[in-house]
Backbone as JSON Lines, residues from 0, in Angstrom:
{"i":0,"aa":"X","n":[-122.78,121.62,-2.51],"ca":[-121.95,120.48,-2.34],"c":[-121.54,119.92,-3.7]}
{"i":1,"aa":"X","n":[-122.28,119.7,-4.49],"ca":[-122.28,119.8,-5.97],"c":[-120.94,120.66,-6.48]}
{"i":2,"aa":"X","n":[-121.1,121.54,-6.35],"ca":[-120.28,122.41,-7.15],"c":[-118.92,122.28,-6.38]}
{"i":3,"aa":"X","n":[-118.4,121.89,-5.26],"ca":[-117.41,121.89,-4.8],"c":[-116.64,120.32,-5.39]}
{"i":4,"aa":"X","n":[-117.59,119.49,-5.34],"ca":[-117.02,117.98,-6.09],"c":[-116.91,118.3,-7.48]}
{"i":5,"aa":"X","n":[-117.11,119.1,-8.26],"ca":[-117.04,119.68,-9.73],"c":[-115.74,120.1,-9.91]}
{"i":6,"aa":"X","n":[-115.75,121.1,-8.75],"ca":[-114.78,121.98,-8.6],"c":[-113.15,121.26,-8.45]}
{"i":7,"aa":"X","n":[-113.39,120.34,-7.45],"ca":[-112.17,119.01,-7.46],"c":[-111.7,118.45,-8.09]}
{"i":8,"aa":"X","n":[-113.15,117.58,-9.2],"ca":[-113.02,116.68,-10.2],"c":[-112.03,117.4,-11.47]}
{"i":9,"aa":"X","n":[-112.35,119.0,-11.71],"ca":[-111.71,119.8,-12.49],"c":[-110.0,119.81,-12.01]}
{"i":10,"aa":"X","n":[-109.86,120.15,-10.87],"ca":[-108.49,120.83,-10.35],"c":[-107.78,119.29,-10.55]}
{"i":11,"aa":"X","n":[-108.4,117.89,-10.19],"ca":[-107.59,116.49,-10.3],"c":[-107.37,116.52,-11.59]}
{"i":12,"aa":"X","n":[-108.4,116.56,-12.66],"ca":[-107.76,116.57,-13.82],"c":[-106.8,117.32,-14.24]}
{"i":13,"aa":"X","n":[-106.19,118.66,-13.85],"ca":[-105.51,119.79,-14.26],"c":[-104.08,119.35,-14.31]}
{"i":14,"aa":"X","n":[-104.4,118.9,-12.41],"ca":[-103.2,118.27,-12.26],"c":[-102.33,117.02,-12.39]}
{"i":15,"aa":"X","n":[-103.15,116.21,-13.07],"ca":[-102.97,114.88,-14.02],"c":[-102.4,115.04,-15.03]}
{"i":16,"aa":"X","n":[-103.0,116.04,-16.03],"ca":[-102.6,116.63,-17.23],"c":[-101.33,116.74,-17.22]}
{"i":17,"aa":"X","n":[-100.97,118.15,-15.96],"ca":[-99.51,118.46,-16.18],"c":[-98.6,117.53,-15.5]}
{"i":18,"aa":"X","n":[-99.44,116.41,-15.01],"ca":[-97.99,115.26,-14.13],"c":[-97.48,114.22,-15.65]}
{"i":19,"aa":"X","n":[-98.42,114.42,-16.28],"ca":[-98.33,113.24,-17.89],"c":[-97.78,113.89,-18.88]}
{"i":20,"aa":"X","n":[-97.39,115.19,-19.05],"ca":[-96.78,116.25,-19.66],"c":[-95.26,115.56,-20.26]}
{"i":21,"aa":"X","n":[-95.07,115.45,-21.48],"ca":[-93.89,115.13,-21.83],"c":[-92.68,116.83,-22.33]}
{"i":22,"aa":"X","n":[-93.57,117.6,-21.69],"ca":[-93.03,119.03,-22.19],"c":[-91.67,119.32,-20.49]}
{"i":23,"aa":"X","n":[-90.48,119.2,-21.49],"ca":[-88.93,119.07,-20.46],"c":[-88.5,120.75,-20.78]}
{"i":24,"aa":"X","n":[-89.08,122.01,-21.02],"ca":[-88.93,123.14,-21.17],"c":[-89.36,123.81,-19.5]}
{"i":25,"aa":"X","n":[-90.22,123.19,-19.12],"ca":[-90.6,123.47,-17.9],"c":[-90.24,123.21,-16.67]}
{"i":26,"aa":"X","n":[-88.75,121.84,-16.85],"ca":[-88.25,121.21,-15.81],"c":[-86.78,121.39,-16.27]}
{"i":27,"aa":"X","n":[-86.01,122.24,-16.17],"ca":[-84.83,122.16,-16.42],"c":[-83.95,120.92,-15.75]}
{"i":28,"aa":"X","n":[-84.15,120.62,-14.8],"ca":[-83.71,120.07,-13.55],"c":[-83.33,118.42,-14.65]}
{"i":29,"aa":"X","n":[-84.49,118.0,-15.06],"ca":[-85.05,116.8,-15.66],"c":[-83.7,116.92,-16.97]}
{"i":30,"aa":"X","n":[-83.8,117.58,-17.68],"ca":[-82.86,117.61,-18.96],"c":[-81.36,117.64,-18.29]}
{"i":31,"aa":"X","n":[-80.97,118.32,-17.28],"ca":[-79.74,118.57,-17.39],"c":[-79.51,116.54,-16.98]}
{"i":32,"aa":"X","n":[-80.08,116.03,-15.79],"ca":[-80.22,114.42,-15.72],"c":[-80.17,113.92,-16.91]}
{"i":33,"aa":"X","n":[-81.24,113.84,-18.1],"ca":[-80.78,113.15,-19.12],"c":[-79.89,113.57,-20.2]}
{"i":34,"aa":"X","n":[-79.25,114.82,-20.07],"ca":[-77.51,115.09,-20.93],"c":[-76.67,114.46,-20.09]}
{"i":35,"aa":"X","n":[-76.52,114.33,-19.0],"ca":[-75.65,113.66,-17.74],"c":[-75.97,111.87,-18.49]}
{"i":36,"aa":"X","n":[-77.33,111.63,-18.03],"ca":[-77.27,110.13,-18.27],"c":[-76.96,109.78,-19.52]}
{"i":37,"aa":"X","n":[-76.88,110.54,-21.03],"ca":[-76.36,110.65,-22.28],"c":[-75.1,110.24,-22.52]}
{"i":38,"aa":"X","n":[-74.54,111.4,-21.65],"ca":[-73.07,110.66,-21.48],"c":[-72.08,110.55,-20.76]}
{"i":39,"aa":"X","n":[-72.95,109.25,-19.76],"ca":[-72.29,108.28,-19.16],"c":[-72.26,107.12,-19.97]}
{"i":40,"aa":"X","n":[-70.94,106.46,-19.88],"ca":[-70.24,105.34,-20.33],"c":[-70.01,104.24,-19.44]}
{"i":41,"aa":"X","n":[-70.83,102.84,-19.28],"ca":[-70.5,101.52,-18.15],"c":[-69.51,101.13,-18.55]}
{"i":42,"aa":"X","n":[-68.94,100.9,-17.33],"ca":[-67.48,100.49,-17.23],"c":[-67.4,99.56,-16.17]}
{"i":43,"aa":"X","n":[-67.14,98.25,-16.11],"ca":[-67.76,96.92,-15.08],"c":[-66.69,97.25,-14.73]}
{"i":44,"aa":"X","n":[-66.68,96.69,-13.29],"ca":[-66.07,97.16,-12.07],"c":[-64.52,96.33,-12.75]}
{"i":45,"aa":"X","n":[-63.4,96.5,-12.39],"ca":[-62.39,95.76,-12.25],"c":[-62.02,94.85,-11.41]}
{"i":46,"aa":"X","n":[-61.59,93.28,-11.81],"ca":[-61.19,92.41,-11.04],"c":[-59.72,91.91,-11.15]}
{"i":47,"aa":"X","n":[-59.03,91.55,-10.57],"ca":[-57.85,91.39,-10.01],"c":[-57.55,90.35,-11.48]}
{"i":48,"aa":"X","n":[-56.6,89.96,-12.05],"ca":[-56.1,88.78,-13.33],"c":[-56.18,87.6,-12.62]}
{"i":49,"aa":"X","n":[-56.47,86.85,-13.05],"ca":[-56.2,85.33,-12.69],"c":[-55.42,84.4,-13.23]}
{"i":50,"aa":"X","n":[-54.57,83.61,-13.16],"ca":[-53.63,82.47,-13.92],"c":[-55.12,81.28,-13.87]}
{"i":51,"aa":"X","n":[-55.51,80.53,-14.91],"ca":[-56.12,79.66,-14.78],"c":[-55.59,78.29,-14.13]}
{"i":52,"aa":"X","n":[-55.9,77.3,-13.58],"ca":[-55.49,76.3,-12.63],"c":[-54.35,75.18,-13.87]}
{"i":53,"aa":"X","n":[-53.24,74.98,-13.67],"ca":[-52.45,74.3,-14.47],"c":[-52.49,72.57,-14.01]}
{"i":54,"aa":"X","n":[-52.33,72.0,-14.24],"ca":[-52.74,70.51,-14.6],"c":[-51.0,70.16,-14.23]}
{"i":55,"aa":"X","n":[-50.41,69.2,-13.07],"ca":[-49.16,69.09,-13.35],"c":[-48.21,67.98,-14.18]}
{"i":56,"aa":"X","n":[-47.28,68.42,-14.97],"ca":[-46.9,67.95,-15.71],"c":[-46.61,66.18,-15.83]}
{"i":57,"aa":"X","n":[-47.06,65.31,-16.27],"ca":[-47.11,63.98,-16.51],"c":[-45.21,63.4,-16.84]}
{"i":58,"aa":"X","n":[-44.99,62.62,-15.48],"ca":[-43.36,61.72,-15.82],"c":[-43.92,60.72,-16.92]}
{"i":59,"aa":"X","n":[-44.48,60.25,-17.57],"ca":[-45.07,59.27,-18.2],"c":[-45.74,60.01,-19.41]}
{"i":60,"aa":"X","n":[-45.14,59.18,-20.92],"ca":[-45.57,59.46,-22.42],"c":[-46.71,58.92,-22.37]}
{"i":61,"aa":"X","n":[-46.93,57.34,-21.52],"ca":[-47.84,56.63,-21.84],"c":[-49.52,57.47,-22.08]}
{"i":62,"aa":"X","n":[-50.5,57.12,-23.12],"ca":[-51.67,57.32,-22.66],"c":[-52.12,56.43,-21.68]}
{"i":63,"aa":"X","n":[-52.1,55.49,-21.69],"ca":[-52.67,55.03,-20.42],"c":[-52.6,55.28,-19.05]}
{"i":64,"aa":"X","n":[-52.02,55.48,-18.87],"ca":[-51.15,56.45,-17.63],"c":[-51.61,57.74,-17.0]}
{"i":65,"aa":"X","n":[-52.31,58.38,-18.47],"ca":[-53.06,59.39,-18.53],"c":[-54.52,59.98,-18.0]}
{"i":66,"aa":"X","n":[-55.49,58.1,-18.21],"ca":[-56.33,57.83,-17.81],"c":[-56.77,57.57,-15.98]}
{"i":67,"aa":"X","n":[-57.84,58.21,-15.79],"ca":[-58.07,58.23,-14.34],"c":[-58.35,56.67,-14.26]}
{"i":68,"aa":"X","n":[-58.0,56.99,-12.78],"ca":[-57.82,55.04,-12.11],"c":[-58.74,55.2,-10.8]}
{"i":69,"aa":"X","n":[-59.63,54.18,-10.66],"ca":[-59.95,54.4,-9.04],"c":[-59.04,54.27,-8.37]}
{"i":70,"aa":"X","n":[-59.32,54.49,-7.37],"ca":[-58.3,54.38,-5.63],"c":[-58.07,52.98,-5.67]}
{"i":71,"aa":"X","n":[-58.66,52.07,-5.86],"ca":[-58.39,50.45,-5.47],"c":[-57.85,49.62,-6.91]}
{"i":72,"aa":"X","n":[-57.9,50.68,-8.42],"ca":[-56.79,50.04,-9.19],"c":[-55.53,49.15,-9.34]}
{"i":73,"aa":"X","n":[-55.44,48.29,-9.35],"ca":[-54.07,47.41,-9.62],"c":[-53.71,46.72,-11.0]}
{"i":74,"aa":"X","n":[-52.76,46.61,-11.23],"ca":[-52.48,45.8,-12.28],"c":[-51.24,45.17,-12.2]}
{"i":75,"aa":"X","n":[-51.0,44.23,-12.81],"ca":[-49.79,43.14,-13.21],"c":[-48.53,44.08,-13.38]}
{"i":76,"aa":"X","n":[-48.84,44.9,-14.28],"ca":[-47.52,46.02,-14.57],"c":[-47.19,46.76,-13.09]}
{"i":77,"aa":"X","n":[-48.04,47.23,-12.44],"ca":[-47.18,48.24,-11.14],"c":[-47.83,47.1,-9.63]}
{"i":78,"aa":"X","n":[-48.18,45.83,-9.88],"ca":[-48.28,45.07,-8.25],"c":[-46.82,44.56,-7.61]}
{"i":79,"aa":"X","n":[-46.13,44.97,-6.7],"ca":[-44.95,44.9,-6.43],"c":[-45.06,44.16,-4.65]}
{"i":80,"aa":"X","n":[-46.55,43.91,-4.34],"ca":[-46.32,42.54,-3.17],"c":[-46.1,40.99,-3.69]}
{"i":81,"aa":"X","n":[-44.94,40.75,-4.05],"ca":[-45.21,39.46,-4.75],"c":[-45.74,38.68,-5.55]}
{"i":82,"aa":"X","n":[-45.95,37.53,-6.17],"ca":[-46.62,37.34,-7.34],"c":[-48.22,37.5,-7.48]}
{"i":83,"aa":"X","n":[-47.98,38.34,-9.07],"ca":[-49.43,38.94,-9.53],"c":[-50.38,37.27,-9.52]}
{"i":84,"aa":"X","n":[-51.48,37.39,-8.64],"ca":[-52.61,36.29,-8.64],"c":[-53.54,36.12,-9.68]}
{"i":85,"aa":"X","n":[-53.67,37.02,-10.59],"ca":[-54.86,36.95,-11.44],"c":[-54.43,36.52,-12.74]}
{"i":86,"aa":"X","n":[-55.31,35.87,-13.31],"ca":[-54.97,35.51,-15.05],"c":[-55.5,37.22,-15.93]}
{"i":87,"aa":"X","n":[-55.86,37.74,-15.21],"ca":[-55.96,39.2,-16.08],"c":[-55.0,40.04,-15.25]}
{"i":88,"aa":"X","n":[-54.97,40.93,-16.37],"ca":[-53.96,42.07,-16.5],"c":[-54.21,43.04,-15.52]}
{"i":89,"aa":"X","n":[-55.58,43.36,-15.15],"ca":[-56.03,44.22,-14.47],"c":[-57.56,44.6,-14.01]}
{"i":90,"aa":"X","n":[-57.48,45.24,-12.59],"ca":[-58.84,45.25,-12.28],"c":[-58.89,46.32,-11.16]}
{"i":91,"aa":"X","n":[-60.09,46.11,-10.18],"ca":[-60.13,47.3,-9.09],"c":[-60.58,46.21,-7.89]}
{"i":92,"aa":"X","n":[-59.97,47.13,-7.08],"ca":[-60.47,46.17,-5.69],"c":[-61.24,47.51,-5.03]}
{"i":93,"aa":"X","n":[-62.02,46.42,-4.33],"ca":[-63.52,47.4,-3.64],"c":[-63.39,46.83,-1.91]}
{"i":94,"aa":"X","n":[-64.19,47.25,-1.27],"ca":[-64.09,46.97,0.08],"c":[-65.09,47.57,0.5]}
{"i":95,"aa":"X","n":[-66.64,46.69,1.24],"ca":[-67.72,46.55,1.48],"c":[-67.7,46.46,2.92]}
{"i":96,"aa":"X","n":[-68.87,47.17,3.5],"ca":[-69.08,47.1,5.33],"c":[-69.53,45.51,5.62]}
{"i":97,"aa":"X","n":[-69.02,45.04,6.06],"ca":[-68.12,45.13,7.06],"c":[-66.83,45.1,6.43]}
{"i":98,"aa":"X","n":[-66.16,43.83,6.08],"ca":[-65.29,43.19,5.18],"c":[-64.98,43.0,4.06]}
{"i":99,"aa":"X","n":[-66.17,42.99,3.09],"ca":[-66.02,42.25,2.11],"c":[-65.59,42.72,0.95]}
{"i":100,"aa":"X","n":[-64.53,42.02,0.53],"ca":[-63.37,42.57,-0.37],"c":[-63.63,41.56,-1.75]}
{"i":101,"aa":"X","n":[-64.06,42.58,-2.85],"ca":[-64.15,42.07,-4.31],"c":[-62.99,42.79,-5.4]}
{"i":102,"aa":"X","n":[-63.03,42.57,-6.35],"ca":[-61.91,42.35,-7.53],"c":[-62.71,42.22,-8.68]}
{"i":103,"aa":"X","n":[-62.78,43.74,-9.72],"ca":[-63.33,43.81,-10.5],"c":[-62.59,43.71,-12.18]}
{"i":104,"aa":"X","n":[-62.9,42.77,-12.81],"ca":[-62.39,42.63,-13.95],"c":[-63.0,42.42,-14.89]}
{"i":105,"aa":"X","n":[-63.22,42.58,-16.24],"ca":[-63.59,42.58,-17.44],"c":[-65.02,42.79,-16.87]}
{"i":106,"aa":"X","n":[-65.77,43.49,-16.52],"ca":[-66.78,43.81,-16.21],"c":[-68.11,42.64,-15.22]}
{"i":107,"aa":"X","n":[-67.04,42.17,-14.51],"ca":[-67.35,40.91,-13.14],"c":[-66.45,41.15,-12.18]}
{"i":108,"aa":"X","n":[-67.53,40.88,-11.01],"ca":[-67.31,41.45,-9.69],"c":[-66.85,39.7,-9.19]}
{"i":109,"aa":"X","n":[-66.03,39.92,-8.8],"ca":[-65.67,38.85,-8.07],"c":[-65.25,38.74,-6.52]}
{"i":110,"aa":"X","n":[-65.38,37.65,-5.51],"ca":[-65.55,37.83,-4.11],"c":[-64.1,37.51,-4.06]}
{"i":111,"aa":"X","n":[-63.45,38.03,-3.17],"ca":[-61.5,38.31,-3.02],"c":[-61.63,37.13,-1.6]}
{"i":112,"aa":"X","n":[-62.14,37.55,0.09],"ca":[-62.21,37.24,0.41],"c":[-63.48,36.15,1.38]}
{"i":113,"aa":"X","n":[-63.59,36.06,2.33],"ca":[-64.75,34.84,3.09],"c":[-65.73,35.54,2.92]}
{"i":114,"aa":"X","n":[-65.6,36.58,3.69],"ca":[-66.72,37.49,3.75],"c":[-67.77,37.81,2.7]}
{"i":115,"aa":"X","n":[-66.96,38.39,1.51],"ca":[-67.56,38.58,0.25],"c":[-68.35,37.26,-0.61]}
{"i":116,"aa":"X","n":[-67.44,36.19,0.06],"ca":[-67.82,34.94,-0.84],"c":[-69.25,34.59,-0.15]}
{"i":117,"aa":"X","n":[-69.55,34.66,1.08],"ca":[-70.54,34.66,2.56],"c":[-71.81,35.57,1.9]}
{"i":118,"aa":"X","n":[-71.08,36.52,1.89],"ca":[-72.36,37.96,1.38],"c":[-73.12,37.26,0.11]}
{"i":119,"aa":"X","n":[-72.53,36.67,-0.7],"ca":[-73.22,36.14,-1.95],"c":[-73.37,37.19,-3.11]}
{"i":120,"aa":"X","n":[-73.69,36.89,-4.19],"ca":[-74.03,37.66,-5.25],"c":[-72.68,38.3,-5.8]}
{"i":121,"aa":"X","n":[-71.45,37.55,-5.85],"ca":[-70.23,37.39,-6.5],"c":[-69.69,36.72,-7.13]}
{"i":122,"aa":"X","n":[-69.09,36.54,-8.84],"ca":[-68.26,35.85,-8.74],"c":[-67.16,34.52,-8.42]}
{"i":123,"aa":"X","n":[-67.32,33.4,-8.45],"ca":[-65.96,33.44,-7.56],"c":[-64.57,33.4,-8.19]}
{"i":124,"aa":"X","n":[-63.76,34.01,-7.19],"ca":[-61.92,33.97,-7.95],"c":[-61.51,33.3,-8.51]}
{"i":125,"aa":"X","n":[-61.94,31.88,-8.24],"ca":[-61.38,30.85,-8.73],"c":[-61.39,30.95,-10.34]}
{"i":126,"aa":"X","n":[-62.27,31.21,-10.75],"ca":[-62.25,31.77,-12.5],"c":[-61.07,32.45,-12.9]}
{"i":127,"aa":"X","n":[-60.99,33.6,-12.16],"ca":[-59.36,34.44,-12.22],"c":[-58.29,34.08,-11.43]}
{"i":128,"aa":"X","n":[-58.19,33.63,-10.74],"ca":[-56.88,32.98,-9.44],"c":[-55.56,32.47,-10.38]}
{"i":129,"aa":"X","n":[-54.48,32.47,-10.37],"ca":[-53.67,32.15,-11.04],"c":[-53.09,31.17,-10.57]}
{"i":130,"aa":"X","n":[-52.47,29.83,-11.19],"ca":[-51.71,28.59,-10.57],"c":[-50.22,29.25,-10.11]}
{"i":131,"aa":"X","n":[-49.45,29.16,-9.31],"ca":[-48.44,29.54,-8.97],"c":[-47.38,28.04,-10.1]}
{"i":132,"aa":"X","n":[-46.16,28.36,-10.07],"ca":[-45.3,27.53,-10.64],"c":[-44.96,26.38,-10.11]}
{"i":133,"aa":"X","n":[-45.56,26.16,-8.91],"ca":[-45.17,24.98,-8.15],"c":[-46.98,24.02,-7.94]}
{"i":134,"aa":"X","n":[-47.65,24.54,-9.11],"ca":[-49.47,23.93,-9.11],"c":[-49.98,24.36,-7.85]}
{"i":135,"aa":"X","n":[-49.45,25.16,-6.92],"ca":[-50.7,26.11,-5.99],"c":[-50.92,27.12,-6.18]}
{"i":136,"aa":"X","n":[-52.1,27.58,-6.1],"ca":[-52.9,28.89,-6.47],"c":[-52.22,29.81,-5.71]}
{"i":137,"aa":"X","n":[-51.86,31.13,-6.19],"ca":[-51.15,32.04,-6.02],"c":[-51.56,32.79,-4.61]}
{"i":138,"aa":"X","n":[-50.85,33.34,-3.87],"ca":[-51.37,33.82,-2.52],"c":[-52.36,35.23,-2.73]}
{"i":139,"aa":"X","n":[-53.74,35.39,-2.13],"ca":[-54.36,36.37,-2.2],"c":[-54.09,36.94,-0.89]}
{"i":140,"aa":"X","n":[-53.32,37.12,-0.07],"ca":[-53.5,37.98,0.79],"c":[-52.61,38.99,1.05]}
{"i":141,"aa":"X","n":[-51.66,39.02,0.17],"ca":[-51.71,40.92,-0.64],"c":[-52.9,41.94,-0.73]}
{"i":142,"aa":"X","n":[-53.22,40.95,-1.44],"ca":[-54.55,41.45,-2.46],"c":[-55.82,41.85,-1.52]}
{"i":143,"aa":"X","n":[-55.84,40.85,-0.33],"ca":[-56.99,40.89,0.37],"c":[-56.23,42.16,1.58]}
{"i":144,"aa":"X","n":[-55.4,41.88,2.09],"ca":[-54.79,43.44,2.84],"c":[-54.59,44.46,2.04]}
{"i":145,"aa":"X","n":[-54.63,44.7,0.81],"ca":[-55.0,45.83,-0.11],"c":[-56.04,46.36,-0.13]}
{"i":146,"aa":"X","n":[-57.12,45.09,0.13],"ca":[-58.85,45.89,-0.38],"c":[-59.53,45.72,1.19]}
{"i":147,"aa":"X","n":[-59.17,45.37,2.52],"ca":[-58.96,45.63,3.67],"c":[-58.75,47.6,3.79]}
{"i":148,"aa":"X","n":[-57.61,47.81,3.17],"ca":[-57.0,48.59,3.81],"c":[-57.62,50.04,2.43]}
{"i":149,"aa":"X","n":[-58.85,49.8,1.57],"ca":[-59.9,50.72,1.16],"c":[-61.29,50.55,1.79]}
{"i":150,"aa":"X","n":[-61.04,49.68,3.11],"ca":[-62.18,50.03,3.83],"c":[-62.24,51.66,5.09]}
């Protein structure tokens, strides 16, 4: 029994030997694969050209013009419901669940309508509200069916 586990232990090594063999004289098969894999050249697949996405051309030199605006942006220069209400030039109107409609300027939130003024933690217009020419405060309800109608 001996001599047959000898006999094994010998033939496993034999055949270990020649599986770890870096000798390619004996495997033709193996060389002609690496002159083949020699010279091959990668070549990434081809994809179709692309035009990159164009930006469309600006009616307006202005930079400002240039600059992104929120959705609820207004200003004195393009408000065309009747007279501009605010003593500033410009601001954003917002519109809160349920109602509540604010007017953001020089970095103050101010309450537009009841609701907002109700909700608390605003502002009030009256700081910005403009006198109309006849000493009454200018009509906000442009302004308030504007920031209504970004709810």
């Amino acid at each position: 029994m001996k001599r047959i586990i000898a006999t094994l232990a010998l033939a496993a090594a034999a055949l270990t030997a020649s599986a770890c063999s870096t000798d390619t004289t004996s495997a033709p098969e193996s060389t002609t694969t690496t002159q083949a894999a020699a010279n091959y050249t990668y070549s990434p697949p081809s994809r179709p050209a692309t035009q990159p996405p164009v930006a469309p051309e600006s009616t307006s030199t202005s930079p400002a013009a240039a600059r992104n605006k929120p959705a609820g942006y207004i200003s004195e220069a393009t408000w065309t419901d009747g007279e501009w209400p605010f003593t500033v030039a410009e601001g954003t109107l917002m519109c809160a669940a349920p109602s509540r409609v604010t007017f953001t300027a020089n970095r103050t939130m101010y309450a537009v309508n009841g609701a907002a003024k109700k909700a608390g933690g605003f502002d009030d217009i009256a700081a910005i509200w403009k006198s109309s020419p006849n000493g009454l405060k200018a009509d906000l309800t442009p302004v308030i069916d504007a920031g209504l109608a970004l709810c």
